[in-house]
N, C-alpha and C positions, 0 to 999 in steps of 0.2 A: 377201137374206140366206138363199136356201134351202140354203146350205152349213151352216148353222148350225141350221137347225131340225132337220135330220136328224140333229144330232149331240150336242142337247141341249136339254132343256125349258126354255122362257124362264123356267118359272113355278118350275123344281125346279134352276136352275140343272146348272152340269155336275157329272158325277159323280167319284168320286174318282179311278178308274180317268181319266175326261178329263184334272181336274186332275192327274195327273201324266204324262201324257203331254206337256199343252201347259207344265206346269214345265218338260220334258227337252227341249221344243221352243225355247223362249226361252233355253237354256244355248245350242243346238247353233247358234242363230241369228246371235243375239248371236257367236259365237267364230266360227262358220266364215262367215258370210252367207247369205242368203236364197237366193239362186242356184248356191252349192257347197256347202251342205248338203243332206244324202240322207236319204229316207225311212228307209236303214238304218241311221244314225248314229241321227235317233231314239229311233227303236226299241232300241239298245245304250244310251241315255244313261236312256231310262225302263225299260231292266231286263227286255223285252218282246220276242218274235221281229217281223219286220216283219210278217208273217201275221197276226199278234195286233192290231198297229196299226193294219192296214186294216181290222182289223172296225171302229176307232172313228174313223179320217178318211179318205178315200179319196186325199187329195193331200197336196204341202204348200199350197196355194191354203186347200183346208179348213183346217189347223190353224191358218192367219193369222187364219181366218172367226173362229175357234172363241176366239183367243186375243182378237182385239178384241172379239169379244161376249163373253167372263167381262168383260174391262176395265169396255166399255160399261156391263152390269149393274149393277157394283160401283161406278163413279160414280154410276147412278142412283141406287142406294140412298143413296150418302150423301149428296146432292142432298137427297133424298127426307126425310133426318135431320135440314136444316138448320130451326130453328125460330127465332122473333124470339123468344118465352118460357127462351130458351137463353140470351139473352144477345144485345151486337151481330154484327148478321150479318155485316157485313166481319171482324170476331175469328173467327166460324166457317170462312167465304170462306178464310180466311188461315190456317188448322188444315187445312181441306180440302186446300189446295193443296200443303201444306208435305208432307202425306201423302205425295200420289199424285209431286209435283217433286222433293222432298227423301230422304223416306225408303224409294222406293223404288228399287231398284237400280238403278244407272248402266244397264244392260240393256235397262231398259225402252224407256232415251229411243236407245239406237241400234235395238233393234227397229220404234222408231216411226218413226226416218229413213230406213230400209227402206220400212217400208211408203208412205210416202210419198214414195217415191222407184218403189215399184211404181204408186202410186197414179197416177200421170201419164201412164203407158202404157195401163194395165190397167182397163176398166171396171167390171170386178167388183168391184179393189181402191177405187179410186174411189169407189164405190156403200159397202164398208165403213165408209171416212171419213168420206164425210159422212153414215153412219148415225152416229157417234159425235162430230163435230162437233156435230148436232140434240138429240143427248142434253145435251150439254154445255151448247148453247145456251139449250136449255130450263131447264136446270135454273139456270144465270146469271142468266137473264131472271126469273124465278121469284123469285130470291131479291133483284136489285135493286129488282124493284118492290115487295115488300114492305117493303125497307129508305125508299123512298121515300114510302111509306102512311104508313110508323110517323115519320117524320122523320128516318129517320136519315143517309138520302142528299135532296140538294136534291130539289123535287119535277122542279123542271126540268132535271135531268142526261138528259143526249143521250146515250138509252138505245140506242141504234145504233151510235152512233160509241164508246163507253163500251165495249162487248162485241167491238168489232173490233177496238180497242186491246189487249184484254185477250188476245185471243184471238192478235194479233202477237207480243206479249210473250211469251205463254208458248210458242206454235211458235219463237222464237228463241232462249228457254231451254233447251228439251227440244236443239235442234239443237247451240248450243253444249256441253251435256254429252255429249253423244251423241258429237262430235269431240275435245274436250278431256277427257283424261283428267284432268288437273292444274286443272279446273275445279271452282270450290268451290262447292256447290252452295247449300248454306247460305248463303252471302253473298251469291248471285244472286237467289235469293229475296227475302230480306232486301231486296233493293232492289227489284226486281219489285212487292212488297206496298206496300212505300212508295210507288209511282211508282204505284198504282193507288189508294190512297189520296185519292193529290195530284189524280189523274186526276177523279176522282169527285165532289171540289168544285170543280174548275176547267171541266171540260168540259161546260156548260151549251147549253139551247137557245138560240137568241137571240131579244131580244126580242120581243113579237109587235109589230104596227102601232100606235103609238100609245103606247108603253111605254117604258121609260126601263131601263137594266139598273140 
């Protein structure tokens, strides 16, 4: 991620001047694609000469860096927010999601099939991904087993196979919005949440030696 540390403090997040660059960069991406979109385009969408631009990301390689780590952060933090004193954590789980799946812009989810679609070639972009899959993963993990302390999930839900599920589901979300325009997002969710739901008390460990389920 040294693309990203050059170009903004983990700790002070990006600045405004970033944030509006990488806003003008997810319009230009999103509409023209990763690979015919110009550093000069850009630079006209954030209002900025391309001179100006380079002083804050040297590629577009950077501005991807730069756009999945604001992402990355911004999941941490509300990772970071989910509390059992809140309330149940599948309700929070389920608020989180609807967030980052639903209300945010169709944009997001075809910038993400880009990148994942760089990712497969590209180690660097690669290295990206699964820096924000790990955030992700963390922060799931985190919050299942807390729900399984407090009782609210079985103790014995198959905390592996639970998170890889989750984690198909929603890459198959994000992909189908990303192609269908006329995909309603709301409604995928709506079943997605449900289907993790179901997932949570059916998908247990099995018995140990000697046990009976």
């Amino acid at each position: 991620m040294s693309q990203v540390v050059t170009t903004f403090s983990a700790e002070r997040g990006p600045s405004e001047r970033h944030v509006r660059i990488l806003d003008a960069a997810e319009r230009v991406f999103a509409r023209a694609g990763f690979h015919a979109a110009t550093m000069n385009e850009i630079a006209v969408e954030a209002g900025m000469s391309p001179g100006n631009l380079y002083r804050y990301f040297s590629s577009k390689d950077a501005i991807i860096a730069g756009m999945s780590e604001r992402d990355r952060m911004e999941i941490a933090a509300d990772f970071a927010g989910l509390d059992p004193g809140k309330g149940r954590l599948l309700d929070q789980l389920d608020e989180l999601g609807r967030r980052h799946m639903v209300r945010k812009p169709r944009e997001k989810a075809i910038i993400a099939l880009q990148i994942w679609a760089e990712a497969s070639r590209a180690p660097a972009m690669a290295k990206i991904c699964a820096g924000f899959d790990e955030t992700v993963e963390q922060g799931l993990g985190a919050a299942v087993e807390a729900a399984k302390a407090s009782g609210e999930l079985p103790s014995n839900l198959d905390q592996a196979r639970f998170l890889l599920a989750l984690f198909m589901m929603a890459d198959g979300f994000f992909c189908r919005r990303a192609v269908d325009p006329d995909f309603d997002a709301a409604a995928g969710a709506e079943t997605l949440f449900a289907a993790m739901r179901g997932l949570a008390q059916t998908m247990l460990l099995p018995p140990a030696d000697g046990q009976t389920s």
